[in-house]
C-alpha positions in Angstrom: -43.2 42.4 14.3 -46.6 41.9 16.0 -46.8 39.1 18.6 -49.3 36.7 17.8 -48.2 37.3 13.8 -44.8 37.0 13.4 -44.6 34.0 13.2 -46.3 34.0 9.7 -43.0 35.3 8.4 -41.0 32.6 9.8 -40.7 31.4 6.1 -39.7 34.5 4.6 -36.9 35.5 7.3 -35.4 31.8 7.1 -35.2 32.8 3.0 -33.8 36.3 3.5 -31.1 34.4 6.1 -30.2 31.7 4.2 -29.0 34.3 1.1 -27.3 36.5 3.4 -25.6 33.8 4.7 -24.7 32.4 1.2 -23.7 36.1 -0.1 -21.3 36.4 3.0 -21.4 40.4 2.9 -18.8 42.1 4.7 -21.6 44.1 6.1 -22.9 41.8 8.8 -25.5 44.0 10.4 -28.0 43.1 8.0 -27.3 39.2 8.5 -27.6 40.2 12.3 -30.6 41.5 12.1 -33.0 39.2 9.9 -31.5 36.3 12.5 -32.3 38.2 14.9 -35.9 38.7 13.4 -36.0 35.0 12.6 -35.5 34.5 16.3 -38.2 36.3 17.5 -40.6 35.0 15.1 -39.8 31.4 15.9 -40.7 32.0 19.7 -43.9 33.6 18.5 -44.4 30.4 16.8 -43.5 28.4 19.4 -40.1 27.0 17.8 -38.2 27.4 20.4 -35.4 24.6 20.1 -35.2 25.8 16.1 -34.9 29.2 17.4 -32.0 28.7 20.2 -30.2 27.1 17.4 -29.9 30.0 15.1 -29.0 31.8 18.3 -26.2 29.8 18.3 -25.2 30.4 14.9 -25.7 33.9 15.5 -23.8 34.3 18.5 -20.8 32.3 16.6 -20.8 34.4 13.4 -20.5 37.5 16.0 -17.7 36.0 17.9 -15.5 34.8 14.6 -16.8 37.9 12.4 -16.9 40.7 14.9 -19.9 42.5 17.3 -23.0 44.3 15.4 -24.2 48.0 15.4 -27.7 47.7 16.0 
């Protein structure tokens, strides 16, 4: 992810999120890592308060759900 251009896939990530989130996979690496990409691209795009939220969310699925591999 390119700085200056991610944050053209802000939409896309937020969809890829939102179904991992709903699928609830056992295999939480996955969910880790497009919130962790959705993150990034919102501070490209200057979302910064939208960003720090899914932080949030991401740091609480990892304390309840366990740590990630990546």
């Amino acid at each position: 992810m390119r700085p200056g251009w991610a944050n053209a896939l802000i939409e896309i990530l937020e969809r890829i999120s939102n179904l991992l989130e709903e699928l609830d996979d056992f295999d939480l690496n996955w969910r880790y890592r497009y919130m962790n990409f959705l993150v990034r691209a919102m501070i490209d795009g200057e979302k910064k308060v939208e960003a720090l939220k899914i932080l949030d969310k991401l740091v609480d699925i990892s304390k309840k759900r366990g740590g990630c591999e990546f």
